[in-house]
PyMOL commands that place a pseudoatom at each C-alpha (Angstrom):
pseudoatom trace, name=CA, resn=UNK, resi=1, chain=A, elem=C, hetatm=0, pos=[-3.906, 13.936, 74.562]
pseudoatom trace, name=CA, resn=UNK, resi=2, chain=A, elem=C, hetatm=0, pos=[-6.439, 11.905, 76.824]
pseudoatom trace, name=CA, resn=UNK, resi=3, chain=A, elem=C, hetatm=0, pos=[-2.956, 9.555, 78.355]
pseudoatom trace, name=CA, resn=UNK, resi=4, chain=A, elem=C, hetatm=0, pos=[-1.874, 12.647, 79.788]
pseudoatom trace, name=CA, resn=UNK, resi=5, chain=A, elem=C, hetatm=0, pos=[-2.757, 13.365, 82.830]
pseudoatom trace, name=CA, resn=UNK, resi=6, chain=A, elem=C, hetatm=0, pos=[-5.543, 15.937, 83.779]
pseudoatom trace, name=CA, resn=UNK, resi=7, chain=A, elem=C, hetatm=0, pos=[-4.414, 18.542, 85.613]
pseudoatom trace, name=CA, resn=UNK, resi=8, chain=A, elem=C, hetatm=0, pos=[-7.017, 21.393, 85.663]
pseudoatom trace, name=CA, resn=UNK, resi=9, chain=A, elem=C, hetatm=0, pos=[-8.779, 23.521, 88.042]
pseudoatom trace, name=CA, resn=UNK, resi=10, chain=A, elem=C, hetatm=0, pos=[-11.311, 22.458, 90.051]
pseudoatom trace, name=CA, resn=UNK, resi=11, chain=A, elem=C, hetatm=0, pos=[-14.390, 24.429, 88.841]
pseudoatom trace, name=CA, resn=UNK, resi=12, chain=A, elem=C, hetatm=0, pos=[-14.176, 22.860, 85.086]
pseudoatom trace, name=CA, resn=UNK, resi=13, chain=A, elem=C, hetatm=0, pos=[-12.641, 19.655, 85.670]
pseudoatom trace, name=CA, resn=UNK, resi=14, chain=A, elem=C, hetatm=0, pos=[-15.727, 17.604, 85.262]
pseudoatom trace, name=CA, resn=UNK, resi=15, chain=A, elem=C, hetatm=0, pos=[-15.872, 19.408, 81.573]
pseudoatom trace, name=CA, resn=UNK, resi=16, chain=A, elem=C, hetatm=0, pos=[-14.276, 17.826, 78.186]
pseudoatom trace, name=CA, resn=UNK, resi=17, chain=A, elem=C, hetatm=0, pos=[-10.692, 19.042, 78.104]
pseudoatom trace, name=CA, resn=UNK, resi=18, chain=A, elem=C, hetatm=0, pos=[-10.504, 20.678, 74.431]
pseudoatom trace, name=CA, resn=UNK, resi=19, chain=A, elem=C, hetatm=0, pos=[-7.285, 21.039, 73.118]
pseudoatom trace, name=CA, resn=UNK, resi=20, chain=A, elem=C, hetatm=0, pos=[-6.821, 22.767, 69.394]
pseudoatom trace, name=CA, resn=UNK, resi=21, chain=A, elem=C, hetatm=0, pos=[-3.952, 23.506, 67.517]
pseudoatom trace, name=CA, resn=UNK, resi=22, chain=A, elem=C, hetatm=0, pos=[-5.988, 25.922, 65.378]
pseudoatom trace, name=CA, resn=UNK, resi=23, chain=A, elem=C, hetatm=0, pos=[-3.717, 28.814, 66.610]
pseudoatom trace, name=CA, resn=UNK, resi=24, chain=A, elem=C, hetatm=0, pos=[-0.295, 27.050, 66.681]
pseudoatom trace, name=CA, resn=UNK, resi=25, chain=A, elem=C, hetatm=0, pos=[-0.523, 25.403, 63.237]
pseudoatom trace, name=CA, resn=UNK, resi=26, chain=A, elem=C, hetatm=0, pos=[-0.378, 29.065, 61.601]
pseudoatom trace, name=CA, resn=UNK, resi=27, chain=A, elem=C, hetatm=0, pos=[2.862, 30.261, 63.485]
pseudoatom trace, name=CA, resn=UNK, resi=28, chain=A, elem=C, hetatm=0, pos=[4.234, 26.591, 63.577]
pseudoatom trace, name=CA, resn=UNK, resi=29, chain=A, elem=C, hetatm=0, pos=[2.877, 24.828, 60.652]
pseudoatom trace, name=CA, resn=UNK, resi=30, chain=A, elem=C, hetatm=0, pos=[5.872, 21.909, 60.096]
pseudoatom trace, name=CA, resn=UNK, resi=31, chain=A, elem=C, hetatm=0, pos=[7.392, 19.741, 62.560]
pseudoatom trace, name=CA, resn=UNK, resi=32, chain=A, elem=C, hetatm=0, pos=[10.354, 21.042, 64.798]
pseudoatom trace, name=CA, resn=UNK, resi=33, chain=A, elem=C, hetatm=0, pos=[13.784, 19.659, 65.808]
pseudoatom trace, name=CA, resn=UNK, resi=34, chain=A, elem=C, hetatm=0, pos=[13.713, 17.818, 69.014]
pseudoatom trace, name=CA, resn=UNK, resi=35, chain=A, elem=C, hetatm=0, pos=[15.822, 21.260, 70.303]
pseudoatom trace, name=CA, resn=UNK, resi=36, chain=A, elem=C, hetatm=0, pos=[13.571, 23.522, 69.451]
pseudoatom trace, name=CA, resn=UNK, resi=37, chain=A, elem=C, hetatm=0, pos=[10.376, 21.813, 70.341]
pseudoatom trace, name=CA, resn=UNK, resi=38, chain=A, elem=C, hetatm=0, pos=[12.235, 21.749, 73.740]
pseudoatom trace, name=CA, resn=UNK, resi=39, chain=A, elem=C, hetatm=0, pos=[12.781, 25.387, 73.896]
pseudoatom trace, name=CA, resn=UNK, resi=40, chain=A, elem=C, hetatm=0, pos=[9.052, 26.215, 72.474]
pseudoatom trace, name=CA, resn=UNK, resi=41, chain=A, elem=C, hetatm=0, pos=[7.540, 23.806, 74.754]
pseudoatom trace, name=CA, resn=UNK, resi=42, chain=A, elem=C, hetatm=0, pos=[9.080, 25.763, 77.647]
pseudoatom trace, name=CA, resn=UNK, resi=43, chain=A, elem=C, hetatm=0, pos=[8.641, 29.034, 75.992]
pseudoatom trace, name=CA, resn=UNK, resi=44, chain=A, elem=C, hetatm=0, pos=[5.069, 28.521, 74.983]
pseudoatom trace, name=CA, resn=UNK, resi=45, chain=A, elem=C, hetatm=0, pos=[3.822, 27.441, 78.578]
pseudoatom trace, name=CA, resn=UNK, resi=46, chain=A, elem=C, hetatm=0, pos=[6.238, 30.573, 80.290]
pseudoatom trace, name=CA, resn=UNK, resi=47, chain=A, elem=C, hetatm=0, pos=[4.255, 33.287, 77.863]
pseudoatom trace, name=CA, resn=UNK, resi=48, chain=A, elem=C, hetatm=0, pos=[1.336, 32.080, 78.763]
pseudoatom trace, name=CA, resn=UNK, resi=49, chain=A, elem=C, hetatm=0, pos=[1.333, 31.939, 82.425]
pseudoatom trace, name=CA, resn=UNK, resi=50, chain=A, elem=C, hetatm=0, pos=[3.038, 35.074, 82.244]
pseudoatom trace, name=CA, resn=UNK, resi=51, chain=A, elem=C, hetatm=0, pos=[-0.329, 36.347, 81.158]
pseudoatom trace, name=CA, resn=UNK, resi=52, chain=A, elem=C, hetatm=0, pos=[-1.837, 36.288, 84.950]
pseudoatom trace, name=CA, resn=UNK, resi=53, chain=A, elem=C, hetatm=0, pos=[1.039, 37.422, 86.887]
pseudoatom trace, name=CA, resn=UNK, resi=54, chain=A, elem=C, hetatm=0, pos=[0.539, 40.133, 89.343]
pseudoatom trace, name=CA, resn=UNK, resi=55, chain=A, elem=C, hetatm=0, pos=[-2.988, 39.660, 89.616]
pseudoatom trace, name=CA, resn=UNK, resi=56, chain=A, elem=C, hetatm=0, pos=[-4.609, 36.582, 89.522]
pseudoatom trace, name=CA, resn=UNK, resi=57, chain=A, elem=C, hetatm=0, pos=[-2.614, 33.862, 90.610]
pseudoatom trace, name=CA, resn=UNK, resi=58, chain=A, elem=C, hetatm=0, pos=[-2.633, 30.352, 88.657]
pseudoatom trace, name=CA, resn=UNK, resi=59, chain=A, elem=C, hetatm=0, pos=[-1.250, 26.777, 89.553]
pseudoatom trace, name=CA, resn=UNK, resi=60, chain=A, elem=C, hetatm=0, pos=[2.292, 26.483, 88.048]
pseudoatom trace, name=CA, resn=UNK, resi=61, chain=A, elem=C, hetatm=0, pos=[1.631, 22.585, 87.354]
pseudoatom trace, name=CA, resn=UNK, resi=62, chain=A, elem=C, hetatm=0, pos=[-0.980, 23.952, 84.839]
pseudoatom trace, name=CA, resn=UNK, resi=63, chain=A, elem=C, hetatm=0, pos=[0.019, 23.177, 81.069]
pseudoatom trace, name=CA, resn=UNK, resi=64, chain=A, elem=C, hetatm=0, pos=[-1.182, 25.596, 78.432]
pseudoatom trace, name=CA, resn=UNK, resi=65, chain=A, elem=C, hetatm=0, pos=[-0.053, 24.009, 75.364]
pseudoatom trace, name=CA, resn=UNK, resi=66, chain=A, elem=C, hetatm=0, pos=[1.495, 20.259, 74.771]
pseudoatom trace, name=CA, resn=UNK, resi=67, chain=A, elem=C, hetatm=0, pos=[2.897, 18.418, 71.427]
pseudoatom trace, name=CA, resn=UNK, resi=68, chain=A, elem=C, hetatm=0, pos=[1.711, 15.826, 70.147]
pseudoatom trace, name=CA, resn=UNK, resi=69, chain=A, elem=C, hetatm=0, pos=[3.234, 14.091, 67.365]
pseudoatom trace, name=CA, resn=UNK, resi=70, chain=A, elem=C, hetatm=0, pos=[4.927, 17.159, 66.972]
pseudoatom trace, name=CA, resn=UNK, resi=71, chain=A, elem=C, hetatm=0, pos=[2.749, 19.659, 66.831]
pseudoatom trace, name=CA, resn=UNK, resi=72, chain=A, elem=C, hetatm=0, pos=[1.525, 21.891, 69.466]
pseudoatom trace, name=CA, resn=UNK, resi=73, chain=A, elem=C, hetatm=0, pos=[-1.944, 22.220, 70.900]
pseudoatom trace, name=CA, resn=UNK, resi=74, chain=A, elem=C, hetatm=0, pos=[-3.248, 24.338, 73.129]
pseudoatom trace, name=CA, resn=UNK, resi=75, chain=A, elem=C, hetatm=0, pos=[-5.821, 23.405, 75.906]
pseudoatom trace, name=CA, resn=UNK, resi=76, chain=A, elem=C, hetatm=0, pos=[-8.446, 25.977, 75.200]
pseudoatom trace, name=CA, resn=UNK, resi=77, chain=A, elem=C, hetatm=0, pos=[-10.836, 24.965, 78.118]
pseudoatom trace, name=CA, resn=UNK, resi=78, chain=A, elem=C, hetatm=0, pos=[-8.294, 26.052, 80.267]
pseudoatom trace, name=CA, resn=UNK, resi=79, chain=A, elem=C, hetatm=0, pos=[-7.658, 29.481, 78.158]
pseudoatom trace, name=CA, resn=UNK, resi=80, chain=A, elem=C, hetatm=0, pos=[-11.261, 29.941, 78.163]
pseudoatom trace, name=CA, resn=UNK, resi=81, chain=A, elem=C, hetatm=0, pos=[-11.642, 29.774, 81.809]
pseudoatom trace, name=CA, resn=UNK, resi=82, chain=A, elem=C, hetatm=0, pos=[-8.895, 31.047, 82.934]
pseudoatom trace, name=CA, resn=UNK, resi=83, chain=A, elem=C, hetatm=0, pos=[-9.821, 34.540, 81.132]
pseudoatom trace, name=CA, resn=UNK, resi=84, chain=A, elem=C, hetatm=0, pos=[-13.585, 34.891, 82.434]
pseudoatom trace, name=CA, resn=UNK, resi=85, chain=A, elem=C, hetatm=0, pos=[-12.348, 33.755, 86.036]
pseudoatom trace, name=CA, resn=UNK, resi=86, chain=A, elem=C, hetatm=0, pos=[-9.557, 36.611, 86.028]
pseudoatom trace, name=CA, resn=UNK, resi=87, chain=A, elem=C, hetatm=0, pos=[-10.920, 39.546, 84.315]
pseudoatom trace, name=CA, resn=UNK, resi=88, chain=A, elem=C, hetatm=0, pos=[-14.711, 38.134, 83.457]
pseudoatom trace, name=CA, resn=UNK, resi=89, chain=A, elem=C, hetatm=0, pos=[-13.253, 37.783, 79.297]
pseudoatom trace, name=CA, resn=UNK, resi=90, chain=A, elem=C, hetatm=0, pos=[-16.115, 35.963, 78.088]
pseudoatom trace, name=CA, resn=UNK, resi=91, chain=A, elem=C, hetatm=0, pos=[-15.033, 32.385, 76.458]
pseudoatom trace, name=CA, resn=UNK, resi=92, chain=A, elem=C, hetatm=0, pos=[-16.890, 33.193, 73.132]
pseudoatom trace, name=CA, resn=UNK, resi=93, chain=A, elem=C, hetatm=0, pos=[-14.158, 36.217, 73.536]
pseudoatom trace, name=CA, resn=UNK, resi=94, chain=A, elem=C, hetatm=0, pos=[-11.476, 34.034, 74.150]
pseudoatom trace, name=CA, resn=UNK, resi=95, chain=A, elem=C, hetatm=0, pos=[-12.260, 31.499, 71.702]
pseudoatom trace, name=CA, resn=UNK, resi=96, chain=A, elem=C, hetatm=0, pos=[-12.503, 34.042, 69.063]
pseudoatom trace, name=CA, resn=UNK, resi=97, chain=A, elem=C, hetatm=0, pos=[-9.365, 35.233, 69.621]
pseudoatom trace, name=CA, resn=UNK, resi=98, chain=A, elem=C, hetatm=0, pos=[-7.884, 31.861, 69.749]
pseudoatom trace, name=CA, resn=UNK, resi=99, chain=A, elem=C, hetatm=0, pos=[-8.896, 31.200, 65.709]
pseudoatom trace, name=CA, resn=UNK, resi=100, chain=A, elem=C, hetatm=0, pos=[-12.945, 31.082, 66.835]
pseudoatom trace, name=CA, resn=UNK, resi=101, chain=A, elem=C, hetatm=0, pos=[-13.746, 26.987, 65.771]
pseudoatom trace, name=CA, resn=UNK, resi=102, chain=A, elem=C, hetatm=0, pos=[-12.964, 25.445, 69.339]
pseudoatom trace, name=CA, resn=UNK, resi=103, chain=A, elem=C, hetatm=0, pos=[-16.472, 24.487, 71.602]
pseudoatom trace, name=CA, resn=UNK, resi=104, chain=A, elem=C, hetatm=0, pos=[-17.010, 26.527, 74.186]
pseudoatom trace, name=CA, resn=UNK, resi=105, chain=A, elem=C, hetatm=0, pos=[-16.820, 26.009, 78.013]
pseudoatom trace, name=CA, resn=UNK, resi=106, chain=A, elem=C, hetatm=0, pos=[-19.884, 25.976, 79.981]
pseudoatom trace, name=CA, resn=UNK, resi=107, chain=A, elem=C, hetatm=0, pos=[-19.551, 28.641, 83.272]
pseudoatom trace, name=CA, resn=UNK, resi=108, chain=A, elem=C, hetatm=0, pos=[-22.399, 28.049, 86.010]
pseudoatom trace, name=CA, resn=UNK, resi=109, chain=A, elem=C, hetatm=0, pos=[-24.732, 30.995, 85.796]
pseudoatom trace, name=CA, resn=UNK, resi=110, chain=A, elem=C, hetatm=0, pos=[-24.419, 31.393, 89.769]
pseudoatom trace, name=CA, resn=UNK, resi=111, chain=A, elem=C, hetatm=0, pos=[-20.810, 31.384, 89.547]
pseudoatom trace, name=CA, resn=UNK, resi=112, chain=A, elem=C, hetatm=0, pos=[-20.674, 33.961, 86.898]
pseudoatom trace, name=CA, resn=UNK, resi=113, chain=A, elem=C, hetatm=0, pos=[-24.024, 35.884, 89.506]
pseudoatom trace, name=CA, resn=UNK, resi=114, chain=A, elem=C, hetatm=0, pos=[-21.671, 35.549, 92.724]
pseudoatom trace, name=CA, resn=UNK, resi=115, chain=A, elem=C, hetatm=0, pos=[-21.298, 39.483, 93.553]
pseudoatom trace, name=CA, resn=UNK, resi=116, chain=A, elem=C, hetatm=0, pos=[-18.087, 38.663, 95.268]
pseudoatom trace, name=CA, resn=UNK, resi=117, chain=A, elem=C, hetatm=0, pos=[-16.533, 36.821, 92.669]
pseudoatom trace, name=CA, resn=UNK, resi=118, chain=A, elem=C, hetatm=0, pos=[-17.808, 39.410, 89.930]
pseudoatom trace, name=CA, resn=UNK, resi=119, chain=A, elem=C, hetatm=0, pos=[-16.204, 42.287, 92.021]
pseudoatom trace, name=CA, resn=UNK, resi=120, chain=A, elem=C, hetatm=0, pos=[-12.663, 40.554, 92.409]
pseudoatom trace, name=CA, resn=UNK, resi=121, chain=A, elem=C, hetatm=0, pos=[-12.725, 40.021, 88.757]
pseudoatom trace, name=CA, resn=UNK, resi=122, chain=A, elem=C, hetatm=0, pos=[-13.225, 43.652, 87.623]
pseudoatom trace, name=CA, resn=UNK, resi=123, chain=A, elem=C, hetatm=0, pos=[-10.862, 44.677, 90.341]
pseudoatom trace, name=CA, resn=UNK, resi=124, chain=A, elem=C, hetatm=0, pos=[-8.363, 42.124, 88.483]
pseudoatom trace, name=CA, resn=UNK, resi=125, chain=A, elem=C, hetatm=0, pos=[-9.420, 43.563, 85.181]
pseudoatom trace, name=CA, resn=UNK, resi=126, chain=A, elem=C, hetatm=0, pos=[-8.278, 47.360, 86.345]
pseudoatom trace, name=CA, resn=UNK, resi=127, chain=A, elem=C, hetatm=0, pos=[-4.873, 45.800, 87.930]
pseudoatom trace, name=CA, resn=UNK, resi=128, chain=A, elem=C, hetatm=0, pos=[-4.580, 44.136, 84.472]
pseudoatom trace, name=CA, resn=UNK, resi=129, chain=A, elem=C, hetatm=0, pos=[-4.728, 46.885, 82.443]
pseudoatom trace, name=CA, resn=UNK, resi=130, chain=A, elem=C, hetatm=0, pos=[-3.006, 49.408, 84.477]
pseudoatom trace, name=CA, resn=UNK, resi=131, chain=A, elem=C, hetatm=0, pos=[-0.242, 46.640, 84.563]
pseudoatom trace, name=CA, resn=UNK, resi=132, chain=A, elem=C, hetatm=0, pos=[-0.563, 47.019, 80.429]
pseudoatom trace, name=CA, resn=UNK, resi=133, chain=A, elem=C, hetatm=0, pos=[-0.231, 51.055, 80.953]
pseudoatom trace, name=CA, resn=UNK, resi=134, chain=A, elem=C, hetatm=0, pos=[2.603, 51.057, 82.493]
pseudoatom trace, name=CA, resn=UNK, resi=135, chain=A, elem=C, hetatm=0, pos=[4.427, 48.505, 80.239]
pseudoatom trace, name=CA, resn=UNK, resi=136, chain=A, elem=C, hetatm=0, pos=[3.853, 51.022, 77.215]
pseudoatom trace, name=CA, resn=UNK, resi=137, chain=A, elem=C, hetatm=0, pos=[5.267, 53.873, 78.963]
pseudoatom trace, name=CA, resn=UNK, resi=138, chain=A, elem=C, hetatm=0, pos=[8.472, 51.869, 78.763]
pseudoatom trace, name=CA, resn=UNK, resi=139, chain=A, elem=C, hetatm=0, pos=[7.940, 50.094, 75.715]
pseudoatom trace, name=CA, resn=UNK, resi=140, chain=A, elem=C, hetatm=0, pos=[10.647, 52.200, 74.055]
pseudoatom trace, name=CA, resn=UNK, resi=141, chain=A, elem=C, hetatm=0, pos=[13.154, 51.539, 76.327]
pseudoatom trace, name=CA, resn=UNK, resi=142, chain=A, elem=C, hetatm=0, pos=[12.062, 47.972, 76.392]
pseudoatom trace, name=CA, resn=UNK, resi=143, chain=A, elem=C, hetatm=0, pos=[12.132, 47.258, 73.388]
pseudoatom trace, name=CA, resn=UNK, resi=144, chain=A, elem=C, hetatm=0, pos=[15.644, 49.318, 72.715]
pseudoatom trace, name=CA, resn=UNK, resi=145, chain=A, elem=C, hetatm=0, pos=[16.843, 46.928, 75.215]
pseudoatom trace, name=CA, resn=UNK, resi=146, chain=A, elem=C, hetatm=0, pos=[15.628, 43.710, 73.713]
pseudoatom trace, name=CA, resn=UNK, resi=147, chain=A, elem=C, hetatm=0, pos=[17.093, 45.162, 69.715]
pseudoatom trace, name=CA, resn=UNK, resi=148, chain=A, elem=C, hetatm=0, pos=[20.456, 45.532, 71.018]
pseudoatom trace, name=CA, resn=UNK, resi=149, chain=A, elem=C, hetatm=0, pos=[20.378, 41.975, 72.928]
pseudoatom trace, name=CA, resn=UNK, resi=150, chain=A, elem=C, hetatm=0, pos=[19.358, 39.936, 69.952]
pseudoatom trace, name=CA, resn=UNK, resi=151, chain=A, elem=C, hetatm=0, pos=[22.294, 42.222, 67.831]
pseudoatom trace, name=CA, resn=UNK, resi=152, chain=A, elem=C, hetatm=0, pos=[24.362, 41.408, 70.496]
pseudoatom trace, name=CA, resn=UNK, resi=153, chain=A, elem=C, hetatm=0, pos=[23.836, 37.734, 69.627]
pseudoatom trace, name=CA, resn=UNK, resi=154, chain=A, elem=C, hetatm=0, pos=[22.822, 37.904, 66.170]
pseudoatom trace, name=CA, resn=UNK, resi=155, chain=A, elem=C, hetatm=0, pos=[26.739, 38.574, 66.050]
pseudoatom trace, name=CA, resn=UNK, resi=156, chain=A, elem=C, hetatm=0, pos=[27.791, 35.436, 67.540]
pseudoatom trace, name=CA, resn=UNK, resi=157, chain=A, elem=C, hetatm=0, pos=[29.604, 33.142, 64.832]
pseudoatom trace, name=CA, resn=UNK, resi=158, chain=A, elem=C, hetatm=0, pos=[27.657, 29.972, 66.334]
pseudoatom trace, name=CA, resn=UNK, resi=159, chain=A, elem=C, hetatm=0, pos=[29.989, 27.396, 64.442]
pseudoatom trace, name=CA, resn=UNK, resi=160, chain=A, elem=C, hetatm=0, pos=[33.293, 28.778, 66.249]
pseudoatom trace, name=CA, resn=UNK, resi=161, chain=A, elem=C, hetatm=0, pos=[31.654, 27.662, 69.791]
pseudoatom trace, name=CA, resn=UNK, resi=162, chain=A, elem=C, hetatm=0, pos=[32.565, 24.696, 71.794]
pseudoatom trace, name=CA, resn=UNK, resi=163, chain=A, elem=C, hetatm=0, pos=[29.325, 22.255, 72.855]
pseudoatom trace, name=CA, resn=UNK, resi=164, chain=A, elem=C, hetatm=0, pos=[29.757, 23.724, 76.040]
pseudoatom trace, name=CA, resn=UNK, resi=165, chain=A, elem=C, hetatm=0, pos=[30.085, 26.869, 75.445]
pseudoatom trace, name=CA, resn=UNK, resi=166, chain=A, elem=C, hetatm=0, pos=[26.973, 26.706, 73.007]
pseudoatom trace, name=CA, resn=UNK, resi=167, chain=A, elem=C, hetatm=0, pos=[24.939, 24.919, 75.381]
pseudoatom trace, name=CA, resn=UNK, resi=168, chain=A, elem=C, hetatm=0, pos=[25.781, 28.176, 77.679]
pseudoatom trace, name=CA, resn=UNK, resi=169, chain=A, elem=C, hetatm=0, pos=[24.532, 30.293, 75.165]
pseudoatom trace, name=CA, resn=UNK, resi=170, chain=A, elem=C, hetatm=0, pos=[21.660, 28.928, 74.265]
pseudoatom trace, name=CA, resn=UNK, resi=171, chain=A, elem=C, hetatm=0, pos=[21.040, 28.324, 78.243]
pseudoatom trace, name=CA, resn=UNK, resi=172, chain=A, elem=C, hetatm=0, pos=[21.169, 32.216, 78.878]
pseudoatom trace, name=CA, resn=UNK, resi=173, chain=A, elem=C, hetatm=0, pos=[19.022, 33.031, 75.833]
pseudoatom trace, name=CA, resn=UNK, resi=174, chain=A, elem=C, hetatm=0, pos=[16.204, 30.879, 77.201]
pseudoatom trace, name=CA, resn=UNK, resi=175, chain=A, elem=C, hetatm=0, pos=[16.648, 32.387, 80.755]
pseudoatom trace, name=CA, resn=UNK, resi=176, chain=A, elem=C, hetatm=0, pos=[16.783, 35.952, 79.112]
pseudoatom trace, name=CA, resn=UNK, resi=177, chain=A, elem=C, hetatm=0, pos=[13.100, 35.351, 76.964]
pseudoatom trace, name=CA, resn=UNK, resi=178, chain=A, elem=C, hetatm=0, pos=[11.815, 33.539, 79.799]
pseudoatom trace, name=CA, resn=UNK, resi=179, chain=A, elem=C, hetatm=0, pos=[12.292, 36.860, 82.060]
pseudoatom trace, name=CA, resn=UNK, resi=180, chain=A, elem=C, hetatm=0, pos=[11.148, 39.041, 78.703]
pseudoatom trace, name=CA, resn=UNK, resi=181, chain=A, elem=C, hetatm=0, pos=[7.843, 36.989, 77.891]
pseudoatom trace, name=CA, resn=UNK, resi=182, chain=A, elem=C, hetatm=0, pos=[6.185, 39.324, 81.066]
pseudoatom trace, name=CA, resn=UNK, resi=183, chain=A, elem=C, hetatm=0, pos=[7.111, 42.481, 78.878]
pseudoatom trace, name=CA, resn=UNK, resi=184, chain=A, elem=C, hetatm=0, pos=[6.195, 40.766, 75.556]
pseudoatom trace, name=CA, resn=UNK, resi=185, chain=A, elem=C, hetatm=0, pos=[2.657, 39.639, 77.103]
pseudoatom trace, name=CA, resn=UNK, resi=186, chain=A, elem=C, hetatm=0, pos=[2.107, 43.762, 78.287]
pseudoatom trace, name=CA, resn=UNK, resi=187, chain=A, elem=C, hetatm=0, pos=[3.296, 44.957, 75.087]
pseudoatom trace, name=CA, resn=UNK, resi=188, chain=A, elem=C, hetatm=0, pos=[0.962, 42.736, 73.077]
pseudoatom trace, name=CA, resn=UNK, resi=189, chain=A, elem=C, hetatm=0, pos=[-2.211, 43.091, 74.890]
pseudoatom trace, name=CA, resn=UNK, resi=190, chain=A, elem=C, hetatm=0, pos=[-5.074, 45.439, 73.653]
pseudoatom trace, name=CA, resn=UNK, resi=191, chain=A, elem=C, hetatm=0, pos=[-7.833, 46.477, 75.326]
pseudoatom trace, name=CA, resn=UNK, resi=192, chain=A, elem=C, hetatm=0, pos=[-10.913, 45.101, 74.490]
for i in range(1, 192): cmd.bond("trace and resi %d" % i, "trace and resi %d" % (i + 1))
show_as sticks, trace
zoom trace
């Protein structure tokens, strides 16, 4: 992890970058194919900048999680930071809720003081979870939406279809959970 390069923002990047897998070796405990690695890797890093859209906006060139030696890990700094910064989730919070072992970021007490910054964060707190409101008004219809897609393709005899035609398939189905991750991340938030 330290020969990649450090792309971070600016008010932690003279801190340790911490990456853990502590979260990712429970849902991905072995080794994946080089395909679905792929597709995770792309996956992972969609769902969670998905987390911060339409309210606090984030560098895309920032990388959540990375594999190494084929596992996952997840830069937690980042997570940490990220949360307090948008919505003032404390990184104790965070890191709790990201398997609770993982060091903890240090925030500058007059950054987490600054009465302007402190308001835009609990203004981005409310937009947050009215965003998660009105994603459970339509989680029904959501999530009848998303049940009849994967039937739809659950059905597919996957043998019978040319490379090309595979590659198609499997092209769409990416596109079509990249563009559902912003429901999943509504639908799977709580408030605190």
């Amino acid at each position: 992890m330290t020969a990649l390069p450090k792309i971070t923002c600016a008010e932690i990047r003279n801190q340790p970058e911490i990456w853990s897998n502590g979260n990712f070796r429970d849902a991905v405990p072995m080794v994946m194919s080089r395909l679905v690695s792929e597709f995770s890797d792309h996956q992972i890093n969609n769902i969670l900048h998905r987390n911060f859209d339409g309210f606090y906006p984030i560098d895309p060139a920032l990388r959540f999680a990375r594999q190494f030696q084929g596992r996952f890990y997840c830069n937690v700094s980042l997570m940490q930071w990220l949360w307090f910064d948008s919505v003032e989730f404390p990184p104790d919070k965070m890191n709790i809720s990201m398997g609770g072992h993982q060091p903890l970021l240090r925030i500058d007490e007059e950054y987490k003081k600054g009465l302007g910054r402190k308001m835009r964060r609990i203004w981005r707190g409310l937009k947050f979870f009215r965003m998660i409101g009105r994603y459970r008004k339509q989680a029904d219809a959501i999530i009848k939406s998303e049940t009849e897609f994967a039937e739809q393709y659950r059905q597919l005899d996957y043998h019978a279809l040319s490379d090309q035609e595979l590659v198609d398939t499997l092209q769409l189905l990416n596109n079509h959970l990249t563009d559902y991750n912003r429901a999943f991340i509504m639908l799977t938030s709580r408030k605190r």
